[in-house]
C-alpha positions, 0 to 999 in steps of 0.5 A: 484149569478153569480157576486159572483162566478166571484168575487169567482173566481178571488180572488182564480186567484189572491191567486194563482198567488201571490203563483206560483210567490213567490214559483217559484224562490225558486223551480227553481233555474235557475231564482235566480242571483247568488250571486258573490263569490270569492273561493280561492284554499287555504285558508291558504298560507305562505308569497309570496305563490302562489294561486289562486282566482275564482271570480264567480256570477258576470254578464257576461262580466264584468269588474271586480276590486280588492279593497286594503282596507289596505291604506287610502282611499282604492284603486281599480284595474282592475282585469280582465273580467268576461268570458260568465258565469260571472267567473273571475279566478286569480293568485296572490301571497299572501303578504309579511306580515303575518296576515289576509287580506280582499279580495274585488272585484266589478263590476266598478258601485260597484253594485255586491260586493265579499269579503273573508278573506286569512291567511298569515302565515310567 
């Protein structure tokens, strides 16, 4: 009788741990990695505008590089250094040619990726 309760006992230990470990992450924040995103001031700019792109959710004090991924193979660039919170903020002018163009950043291992799409009109 007393081996049951033990055996009882520890499969409610076990249940409960396995719930508190998958239900933590979701009830607090704090312990999910930010996934990297790259926000853009505007969305929409014309040829040559000005603009400016955050780089954000990326580690701390990392390299970060651009991609070109209109040439063949793409190239990449380095496009500056994560500050403590994993922020990058750039200025940029948008392309001299109209149309919607794919915007890429990486760390240089290629592990945390971001990408998002600015309209150039003419």
């Amino acid at each position: 009788m007393v081996s049951l309760r033990i055996v009882a006992v520890g499969l409610i230990a076990l249940i409960l741990g396995i719930s508190i470990g998958y239900a933590a992450p979701l009830a607090i924040p704090a312990l999910q990695t930010p996934k990297p995103a790259i926000t853009l001031s505007a969305t929409t700019v014309n040829t040559g505008e000005q603009y400016n792109a955050t780089l954000s959710g990326f580690p701390a004090n990392t390299e970060i590089y651009g991609w070109t991924v209109n040439e063949n193979p793409p190239r990449s660039f380095l496009a500056g250094t994560t500050d403590g919170n994993g922020k990058l903020v750039l200025t940029a002018n948008a392309p001299t040619t109209p149309g919607k163009w794919l915007l890429c950043a990486s760390d240089k291992s290629q592990n945390s990726w971001a990408s998002t799409v600015l309209t150039v009109n003419a």
